[in-house]
C-alpha positions as protocol buffer text, in pm:
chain_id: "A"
residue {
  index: 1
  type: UNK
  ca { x: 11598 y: 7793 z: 10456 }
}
residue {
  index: 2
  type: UNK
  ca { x: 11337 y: 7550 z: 10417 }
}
residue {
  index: 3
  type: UNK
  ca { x: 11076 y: 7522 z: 10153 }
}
residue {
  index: 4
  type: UNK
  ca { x: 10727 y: 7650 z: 10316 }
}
residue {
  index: 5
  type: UNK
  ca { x: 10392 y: 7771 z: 10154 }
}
residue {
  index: 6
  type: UNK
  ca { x: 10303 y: 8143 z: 10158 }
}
residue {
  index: 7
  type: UNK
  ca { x: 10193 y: 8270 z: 10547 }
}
residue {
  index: 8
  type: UNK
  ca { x: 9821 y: 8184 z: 10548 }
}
residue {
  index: 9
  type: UNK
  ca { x: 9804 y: 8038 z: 10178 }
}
residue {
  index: 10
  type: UNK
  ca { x: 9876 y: 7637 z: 10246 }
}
residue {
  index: 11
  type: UNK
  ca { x: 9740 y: 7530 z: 9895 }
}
residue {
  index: 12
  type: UNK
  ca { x: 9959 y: 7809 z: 9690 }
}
residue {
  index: 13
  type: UNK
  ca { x: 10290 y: 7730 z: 9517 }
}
residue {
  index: 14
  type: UNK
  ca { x: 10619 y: 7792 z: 9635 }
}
residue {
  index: 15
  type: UNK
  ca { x: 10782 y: 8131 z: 9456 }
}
residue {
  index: 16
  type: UNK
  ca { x: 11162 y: 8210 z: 9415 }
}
residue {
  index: 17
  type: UNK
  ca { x: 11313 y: 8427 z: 9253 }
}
residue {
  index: 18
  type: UNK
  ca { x: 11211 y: 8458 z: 8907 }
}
residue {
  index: 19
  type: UNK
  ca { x: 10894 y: 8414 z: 8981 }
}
residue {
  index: 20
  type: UNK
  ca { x: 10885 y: 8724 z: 9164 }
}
residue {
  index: 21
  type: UNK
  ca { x: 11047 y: 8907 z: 8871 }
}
residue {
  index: 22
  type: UNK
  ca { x: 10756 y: 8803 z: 8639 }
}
residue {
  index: 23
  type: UNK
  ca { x: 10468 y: 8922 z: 8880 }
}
residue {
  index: 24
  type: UNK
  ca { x: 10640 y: 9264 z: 8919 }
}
residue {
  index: 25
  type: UNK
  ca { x: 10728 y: 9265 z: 8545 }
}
residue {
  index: 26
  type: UNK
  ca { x: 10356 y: 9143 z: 8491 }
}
residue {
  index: 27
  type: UNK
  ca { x: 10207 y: 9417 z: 8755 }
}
residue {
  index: 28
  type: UNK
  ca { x: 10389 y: 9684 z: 8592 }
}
residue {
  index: 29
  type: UNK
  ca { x: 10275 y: 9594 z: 8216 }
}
residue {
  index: 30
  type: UNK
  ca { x: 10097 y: 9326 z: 8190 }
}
residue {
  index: 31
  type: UNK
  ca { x: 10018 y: 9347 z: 7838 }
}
residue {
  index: 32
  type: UNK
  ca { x: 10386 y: 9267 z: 7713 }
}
residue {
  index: 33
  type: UNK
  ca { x: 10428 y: 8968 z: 7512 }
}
residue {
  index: 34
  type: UNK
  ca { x: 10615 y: 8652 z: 7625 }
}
residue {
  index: 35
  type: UNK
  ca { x: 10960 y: 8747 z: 7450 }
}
residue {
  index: 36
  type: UNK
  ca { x: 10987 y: 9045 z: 7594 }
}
residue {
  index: 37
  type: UNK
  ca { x: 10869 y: 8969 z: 7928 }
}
residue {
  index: 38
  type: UNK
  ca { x: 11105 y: 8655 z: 7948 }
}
residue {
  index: 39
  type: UNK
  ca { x: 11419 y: 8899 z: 7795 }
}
residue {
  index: 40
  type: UNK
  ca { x: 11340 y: 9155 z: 8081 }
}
residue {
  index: 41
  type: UNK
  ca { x: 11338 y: 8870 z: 8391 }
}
residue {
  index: 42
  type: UNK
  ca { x: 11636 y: 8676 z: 8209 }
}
residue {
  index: 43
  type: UNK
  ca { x: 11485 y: 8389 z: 8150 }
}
residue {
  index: 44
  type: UNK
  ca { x: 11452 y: 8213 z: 7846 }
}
residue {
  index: 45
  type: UNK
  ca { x: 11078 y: 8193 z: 7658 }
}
residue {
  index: 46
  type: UNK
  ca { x: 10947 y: 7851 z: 7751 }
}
residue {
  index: 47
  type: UNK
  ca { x: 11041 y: 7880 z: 8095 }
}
residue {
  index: 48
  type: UNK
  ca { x: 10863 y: 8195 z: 8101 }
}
residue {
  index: 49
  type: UNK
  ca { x: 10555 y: 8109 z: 7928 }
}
residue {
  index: 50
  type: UNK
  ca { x: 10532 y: 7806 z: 8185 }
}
residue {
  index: 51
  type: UNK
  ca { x: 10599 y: 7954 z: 8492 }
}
residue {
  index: 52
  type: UNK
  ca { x: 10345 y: 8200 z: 8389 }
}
residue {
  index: 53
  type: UNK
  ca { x: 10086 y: 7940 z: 8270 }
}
residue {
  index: 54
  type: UNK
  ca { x: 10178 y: 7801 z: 8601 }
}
residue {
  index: 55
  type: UNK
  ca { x: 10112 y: 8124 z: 8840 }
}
residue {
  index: 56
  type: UNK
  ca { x: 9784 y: 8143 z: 8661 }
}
residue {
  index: 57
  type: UNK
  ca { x: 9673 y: 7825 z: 8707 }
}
residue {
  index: 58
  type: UNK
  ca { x: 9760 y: 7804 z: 9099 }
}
residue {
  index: 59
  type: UNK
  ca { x: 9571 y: 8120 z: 9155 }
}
residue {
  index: 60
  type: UNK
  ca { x: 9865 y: 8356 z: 9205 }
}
residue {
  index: 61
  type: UNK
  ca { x: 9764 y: 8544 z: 8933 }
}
residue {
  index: 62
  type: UNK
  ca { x: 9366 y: 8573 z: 8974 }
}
residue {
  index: 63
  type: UNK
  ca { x: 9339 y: 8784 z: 8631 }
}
residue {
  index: 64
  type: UNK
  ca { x: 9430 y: 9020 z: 8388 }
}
residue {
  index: 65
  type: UNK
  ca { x: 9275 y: 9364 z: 8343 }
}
residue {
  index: 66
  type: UNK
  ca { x: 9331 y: 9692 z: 8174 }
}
residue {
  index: 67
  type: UNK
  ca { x: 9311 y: 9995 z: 8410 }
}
residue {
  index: 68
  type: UNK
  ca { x: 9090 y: 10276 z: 8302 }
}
residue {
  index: 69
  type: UNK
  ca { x: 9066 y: 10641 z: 8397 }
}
residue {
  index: 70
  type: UNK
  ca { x: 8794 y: 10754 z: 8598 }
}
residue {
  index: 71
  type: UNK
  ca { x: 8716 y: 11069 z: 8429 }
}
residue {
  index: 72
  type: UNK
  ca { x: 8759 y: 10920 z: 8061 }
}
residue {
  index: 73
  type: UNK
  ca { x: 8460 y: 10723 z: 8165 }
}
residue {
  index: 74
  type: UNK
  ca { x: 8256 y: 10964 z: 8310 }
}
residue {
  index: 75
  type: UNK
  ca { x: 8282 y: 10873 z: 8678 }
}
residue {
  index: 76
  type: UNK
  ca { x: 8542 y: 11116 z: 8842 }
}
residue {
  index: 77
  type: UNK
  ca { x: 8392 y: 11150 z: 9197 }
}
residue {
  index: 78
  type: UNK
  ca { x: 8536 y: 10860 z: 9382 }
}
residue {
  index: 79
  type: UNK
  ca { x: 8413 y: 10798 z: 9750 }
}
residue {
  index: 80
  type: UNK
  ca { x: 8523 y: 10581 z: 10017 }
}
residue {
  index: 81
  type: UNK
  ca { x: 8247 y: 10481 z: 10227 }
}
residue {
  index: 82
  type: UNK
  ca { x: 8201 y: 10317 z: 10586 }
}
residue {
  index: 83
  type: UNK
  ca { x: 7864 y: 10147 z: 10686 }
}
residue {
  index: 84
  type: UNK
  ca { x: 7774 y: 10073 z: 10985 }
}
residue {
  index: 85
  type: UNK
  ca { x: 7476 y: 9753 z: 11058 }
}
residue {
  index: 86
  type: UNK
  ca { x: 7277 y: 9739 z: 11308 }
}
residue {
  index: 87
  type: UNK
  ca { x: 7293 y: 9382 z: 11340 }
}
residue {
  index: 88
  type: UNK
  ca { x: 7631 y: 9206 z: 11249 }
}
residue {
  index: 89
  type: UNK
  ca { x: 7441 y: 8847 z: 11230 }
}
residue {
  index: 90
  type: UNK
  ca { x: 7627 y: 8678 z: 10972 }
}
residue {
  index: 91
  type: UNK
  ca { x: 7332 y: 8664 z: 10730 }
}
residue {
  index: 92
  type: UNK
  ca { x: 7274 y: 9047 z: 10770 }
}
residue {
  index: 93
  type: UNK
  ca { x: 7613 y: 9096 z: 10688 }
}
residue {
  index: 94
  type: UNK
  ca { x: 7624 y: 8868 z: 10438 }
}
residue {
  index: 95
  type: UNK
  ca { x: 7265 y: 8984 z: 10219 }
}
residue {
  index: 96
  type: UNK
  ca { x: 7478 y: 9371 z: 10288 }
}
residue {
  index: 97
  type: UNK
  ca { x: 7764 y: 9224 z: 10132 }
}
residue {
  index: 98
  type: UNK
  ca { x: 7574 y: 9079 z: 9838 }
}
residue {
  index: 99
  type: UNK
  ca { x: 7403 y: 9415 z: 9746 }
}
residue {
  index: 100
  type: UNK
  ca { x: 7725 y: 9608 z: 9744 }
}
residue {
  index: 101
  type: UNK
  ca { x: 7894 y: 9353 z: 9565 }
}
residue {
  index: 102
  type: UNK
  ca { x: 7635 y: 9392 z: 9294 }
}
residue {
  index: 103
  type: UNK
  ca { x: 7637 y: 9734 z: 9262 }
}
residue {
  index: 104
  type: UNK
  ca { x: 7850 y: 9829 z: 8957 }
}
residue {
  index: 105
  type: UNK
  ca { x: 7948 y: 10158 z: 9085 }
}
residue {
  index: 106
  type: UNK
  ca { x: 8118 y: 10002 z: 9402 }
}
residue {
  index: 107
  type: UNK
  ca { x: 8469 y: 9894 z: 9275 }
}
residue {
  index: 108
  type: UNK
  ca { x: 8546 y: 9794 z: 9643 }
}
residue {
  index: 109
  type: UNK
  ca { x: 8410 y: 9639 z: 9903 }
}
residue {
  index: 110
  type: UNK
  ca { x: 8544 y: 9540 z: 10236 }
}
residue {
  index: 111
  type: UNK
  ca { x: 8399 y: 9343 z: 10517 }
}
residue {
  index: 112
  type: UNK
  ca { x: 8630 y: 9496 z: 10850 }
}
residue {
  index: 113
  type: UNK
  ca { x: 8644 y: 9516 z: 11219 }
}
residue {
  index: 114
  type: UNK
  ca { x: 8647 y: 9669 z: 11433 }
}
residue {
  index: 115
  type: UNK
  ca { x: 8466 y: 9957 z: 11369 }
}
residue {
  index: 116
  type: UNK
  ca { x: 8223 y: 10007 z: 11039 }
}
residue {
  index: 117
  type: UNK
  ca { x: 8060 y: 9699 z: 10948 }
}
residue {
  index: 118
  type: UNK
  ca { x: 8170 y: 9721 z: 10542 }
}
residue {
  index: 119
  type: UNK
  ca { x: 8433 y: 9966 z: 10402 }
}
residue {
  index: 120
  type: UNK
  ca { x: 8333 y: 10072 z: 10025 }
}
residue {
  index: 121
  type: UNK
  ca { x: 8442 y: 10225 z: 9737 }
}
residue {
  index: 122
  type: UNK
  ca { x: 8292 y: 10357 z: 9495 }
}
residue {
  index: 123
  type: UNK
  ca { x: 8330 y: 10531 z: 9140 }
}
residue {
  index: 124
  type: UNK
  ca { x: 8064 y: 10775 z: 9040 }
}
residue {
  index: 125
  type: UNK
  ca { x: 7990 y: 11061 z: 8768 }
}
residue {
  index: 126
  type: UNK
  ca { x: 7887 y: 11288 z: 8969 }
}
residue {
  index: 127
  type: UNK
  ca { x: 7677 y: 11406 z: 9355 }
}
residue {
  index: 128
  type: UNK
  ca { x: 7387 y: 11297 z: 9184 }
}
residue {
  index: 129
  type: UNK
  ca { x: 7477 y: 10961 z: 9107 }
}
residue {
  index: 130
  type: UNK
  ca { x: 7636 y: 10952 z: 9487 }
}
residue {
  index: 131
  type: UNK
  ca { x: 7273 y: 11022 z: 9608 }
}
residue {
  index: 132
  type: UNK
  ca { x: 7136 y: 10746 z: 9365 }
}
residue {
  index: 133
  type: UNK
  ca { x: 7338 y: 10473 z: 9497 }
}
residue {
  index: 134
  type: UNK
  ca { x: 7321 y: 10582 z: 9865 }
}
residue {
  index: 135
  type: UNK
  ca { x: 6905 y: 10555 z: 9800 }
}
residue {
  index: 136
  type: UNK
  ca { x: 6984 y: 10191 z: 9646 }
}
residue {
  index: 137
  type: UNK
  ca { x: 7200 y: 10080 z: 9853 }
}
residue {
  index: 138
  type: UNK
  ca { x: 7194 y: 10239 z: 10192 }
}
residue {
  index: 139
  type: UNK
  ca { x: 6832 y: 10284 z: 10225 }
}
residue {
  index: 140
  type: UNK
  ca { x: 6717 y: 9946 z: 10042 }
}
residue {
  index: 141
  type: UNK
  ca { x: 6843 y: 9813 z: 10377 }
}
residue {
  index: 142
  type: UNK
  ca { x: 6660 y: 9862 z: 10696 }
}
residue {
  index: 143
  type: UNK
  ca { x: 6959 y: 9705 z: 10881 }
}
residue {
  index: 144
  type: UNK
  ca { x: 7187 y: 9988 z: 10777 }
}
residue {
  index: 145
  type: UNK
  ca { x: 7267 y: 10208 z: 11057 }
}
residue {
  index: 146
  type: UNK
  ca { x: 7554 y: 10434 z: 10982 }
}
residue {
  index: 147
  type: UNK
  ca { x: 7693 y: 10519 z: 10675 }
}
residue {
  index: 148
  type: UNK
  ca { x: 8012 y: 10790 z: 10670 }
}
residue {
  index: 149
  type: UNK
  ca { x: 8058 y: 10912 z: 10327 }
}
residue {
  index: 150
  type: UNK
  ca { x: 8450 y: 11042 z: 10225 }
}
residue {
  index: 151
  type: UNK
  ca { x: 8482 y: 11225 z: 9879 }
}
residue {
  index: 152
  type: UNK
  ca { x: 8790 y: 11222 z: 9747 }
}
residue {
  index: 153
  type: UNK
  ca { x: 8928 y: 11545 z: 9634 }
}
residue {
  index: 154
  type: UNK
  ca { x: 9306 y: 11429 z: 9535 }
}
residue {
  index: 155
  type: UNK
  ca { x: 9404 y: 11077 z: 9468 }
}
residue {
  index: 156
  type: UNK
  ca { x: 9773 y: 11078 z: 9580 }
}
residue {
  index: 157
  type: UNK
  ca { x: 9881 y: 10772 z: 9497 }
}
residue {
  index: 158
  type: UNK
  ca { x: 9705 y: 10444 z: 9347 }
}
residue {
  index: 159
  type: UNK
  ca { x: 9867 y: 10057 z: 9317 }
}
residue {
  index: 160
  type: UNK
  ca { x: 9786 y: 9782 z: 9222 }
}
residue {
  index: 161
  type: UNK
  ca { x: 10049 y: 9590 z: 9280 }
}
residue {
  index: 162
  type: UNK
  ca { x: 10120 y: 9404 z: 9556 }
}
residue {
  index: 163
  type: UNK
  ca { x: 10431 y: 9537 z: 9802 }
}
residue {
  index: 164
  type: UNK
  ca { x: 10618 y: 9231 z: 9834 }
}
residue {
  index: 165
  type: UNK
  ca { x: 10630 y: 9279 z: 9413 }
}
residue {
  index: 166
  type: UNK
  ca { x: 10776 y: 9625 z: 9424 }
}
residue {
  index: 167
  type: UNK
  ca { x: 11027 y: 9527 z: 9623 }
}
residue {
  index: 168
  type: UNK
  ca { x: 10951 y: 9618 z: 9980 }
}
residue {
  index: 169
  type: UNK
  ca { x: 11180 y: 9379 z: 10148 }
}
residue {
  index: 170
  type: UNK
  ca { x: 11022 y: 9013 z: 10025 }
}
residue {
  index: 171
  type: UNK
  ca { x: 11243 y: 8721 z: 10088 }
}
residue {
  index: 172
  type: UNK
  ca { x: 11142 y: 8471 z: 9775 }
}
residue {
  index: 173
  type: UNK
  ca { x: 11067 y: 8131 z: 9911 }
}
residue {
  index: 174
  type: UNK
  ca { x: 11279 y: 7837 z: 9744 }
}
residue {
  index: 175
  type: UNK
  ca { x: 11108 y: 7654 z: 9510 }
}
residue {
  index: 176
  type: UNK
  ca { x: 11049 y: 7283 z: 9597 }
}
residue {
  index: 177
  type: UNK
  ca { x: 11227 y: 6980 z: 9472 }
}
residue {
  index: 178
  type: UNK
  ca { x: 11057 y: 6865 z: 9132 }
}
residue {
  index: 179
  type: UNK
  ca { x: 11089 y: 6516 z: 8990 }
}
residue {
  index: 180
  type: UNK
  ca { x: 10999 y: 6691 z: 8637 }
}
residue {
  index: 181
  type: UNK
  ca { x: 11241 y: 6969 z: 8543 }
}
residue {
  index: 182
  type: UNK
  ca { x: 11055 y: 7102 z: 8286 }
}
residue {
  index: 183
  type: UNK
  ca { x: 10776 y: 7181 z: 8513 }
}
């Protein structure tokens, strides 16, 4: 097999192997220390450490966050929302997109076709605070035309990892000749 650059992703590094057994070590608990994470993919620390340093610095690993539960925080209603523009003009989209994106209660946001326009979602305490943001955000915008709210009454299942990591039939790509081992 020849060496090749993720499908759609030119400018990111190669992956084999152990590089996919640190990103689903890492999406699983990311929080483990460097020992321990290089004991559990059988490699040894430095090499570890550096292909880590390595994913994060090529983008493969945007960030690190710590994954809180709705209702311990007061915002248990979770919604998934479609809107609908009545002008898909790239700037209309784009000052839509903007709002959502600063909204703090949207925790999505998706730009999709066909269909809606946007595809939201969005954690909230409570109805009230559903009506709030719809009256920000829906209604701040004259160019919104539809808007299909979905309230979420059982969350059946919720990743964040990505598939290829949990082992749903990825084929790791061979990692590229170096001139520098240690690399």
């Amino acid at each position: 097999m020849s060496p090749s650059a993720p499908p759609g992703h030119p400018s990111l590094p190669l992956l084999d192997a152990l590089d996919h057994r640190i990103l689903a070590e890492l999406q699983a608990d990311a929080s483990q220390n460097n020992v321990e994470l290089a004991r559990r993919v059988h490699a040894s620390a430095p090499t570890c450490l550096r292909r880590v340093r390595r994913l994060i610095d090529t983008g493969v690993i945007e960030r690190q966050v710590a994954l809180v539960a709705p209702a311990a925080v007061g915002a248990s209603l979770s919604v998934v929302v479609e809107v609908t523009l009545d002008s898909q003009a790239a700037e209309h989209l784009d000052h839509f997109q903007a709002l959502a994106c600063a909204e703090p209660s949207i925790t999505q946001c998706y730009r999709v076709s066909p269909g809606p326009d946007f595809v939201l979602m969005a954690q909230l305490p409570d109805m009230p605070g559903y009506q709030a943001l719809a009256q920000r955000l829906y209604t701040a915008s004259a160019r919104v035309r539809n808007v299909r709210a979905f309230f979420v009454v059982e969350r059946a299942k919720f990743e964040t990892r990505m598939p290829a990591m949990a082992g749903l039939g990825a084929t790791a790509q061979p990692m590229p000749e170096r001139a520098n081992p240690l690399a």
